[in-house]
DRENDO-1510 file (C-alpha; in Angstrom, 1 decimal, always signed):
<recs>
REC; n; res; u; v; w
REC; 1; UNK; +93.3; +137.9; +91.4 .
REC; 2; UNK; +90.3; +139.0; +93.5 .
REC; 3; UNK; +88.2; +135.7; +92.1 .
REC; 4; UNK; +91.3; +133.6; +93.0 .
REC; 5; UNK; +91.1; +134.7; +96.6 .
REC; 6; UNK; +87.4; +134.5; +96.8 .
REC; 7; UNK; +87.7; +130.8; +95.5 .
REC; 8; UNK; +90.7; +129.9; +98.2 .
REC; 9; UNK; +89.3; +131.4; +101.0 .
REC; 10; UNK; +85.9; +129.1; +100.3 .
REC; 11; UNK; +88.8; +126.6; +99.9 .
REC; 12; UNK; +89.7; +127.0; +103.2 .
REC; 13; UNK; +86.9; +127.4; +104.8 .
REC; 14; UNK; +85.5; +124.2; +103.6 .
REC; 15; UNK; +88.8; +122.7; +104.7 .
REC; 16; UNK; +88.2; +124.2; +108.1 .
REC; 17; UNK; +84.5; +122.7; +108.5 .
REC; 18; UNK; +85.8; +119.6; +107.1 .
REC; 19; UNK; +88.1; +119.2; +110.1 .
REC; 20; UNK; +85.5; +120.4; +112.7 .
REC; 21; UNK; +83.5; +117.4; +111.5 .
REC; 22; UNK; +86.0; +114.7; +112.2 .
REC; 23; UNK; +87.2; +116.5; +115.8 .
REC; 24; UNK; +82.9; +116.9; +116.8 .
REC; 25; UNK; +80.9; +115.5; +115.0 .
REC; 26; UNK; +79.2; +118.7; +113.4 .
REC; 27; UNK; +80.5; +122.0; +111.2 .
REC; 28; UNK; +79.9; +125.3; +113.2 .
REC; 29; UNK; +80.9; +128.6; +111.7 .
REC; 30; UNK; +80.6; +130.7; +115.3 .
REC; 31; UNK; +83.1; +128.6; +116.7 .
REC; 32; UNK; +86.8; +128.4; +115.3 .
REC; 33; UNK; +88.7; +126.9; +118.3 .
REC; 34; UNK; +92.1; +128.6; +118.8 .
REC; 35; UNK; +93.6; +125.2; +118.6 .
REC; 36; UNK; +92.9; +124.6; +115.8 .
REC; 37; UNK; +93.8; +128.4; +114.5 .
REC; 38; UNK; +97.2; +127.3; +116.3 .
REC; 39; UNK; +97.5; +123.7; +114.4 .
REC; 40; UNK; +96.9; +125.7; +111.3 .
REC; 41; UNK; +99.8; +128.2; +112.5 .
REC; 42; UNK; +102.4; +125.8; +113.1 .
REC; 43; UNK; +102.0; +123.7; +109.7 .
REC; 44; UNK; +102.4; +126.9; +107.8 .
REC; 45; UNK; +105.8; +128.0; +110.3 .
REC; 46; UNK; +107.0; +124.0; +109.3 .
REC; 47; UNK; +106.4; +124.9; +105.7 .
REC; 48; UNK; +108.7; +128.2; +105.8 .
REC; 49; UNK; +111.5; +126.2; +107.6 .
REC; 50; UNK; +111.2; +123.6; +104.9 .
REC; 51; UNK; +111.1; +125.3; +102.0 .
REC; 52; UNK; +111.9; +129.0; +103.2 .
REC; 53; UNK; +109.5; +132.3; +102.4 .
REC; 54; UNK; +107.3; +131.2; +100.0 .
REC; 55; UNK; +106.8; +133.2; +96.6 .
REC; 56; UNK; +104.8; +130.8; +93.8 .
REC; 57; UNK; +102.8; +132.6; +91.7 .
REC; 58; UNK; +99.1; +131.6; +91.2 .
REC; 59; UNK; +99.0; +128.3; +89.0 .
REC; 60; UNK; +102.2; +127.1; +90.8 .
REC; 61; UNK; +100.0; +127.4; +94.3 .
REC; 62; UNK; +97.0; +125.2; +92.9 .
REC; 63; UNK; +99.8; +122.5; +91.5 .
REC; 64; UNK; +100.6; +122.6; +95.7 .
REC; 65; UNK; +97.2; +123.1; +96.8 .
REC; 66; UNK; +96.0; +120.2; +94.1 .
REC; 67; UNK; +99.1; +117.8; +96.0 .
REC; 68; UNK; +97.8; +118.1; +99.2 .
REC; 69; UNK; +94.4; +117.6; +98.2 .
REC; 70; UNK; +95.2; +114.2; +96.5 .
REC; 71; UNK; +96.7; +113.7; +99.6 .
REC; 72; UNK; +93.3; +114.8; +101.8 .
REC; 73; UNK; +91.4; +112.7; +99.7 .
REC; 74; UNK; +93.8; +109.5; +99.9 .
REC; 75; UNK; +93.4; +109.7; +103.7 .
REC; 76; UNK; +89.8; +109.8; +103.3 .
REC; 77; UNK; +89.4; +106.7; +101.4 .
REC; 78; UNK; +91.7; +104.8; +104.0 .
REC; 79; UNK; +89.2; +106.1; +106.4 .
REC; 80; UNK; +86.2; +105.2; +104.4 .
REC; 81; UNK; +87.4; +101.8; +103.3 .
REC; 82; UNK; +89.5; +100.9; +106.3 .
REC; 83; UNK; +92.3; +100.5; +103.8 .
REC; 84; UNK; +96.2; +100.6; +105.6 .
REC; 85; UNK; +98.5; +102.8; +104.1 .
</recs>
């Protein structure tokens, strides 16, 4: 479990630098803005009162976690090719 939460966190924080390159411009690890910290807050509160408390086990996360990714990379393509969804 401890390599599994190693992995995410990297997960995350790539996801994290990731987004600080579309809103600036540039990555920087000193400075997490509270908004965003916020943004990330309320999407997880939207999850719960979707779906309620939360309790997948391990393999059943990454089947979520590869979703949203097809999903991340899907919106980078429309980006990258200009192509309307």
């Amino acid at each position: 479990m401890k390599d599994l939460r190693y992995e995410l966190i990297q997960v995350a924080a790539v996801a994290v630098a990731a987004i600080q390159c579309l809103d600036s411009g540039e990555a920087n690890a000193l400075i997490l803005s509270d908004d965003l910290l916020e943004e990330i807050r309320r999407e997880r509160c939207k999850q719960d009162m979707k779906w309620g408390l939360q309790r997948h086990n391990p393999l059943e996360w990454m089947g979520i976690l590869g979703e949203e990714y097809g999903e991340a990379c899907k919106a980078a393509l429309q980006i990258r090719f200009w192509v309307t969804p």
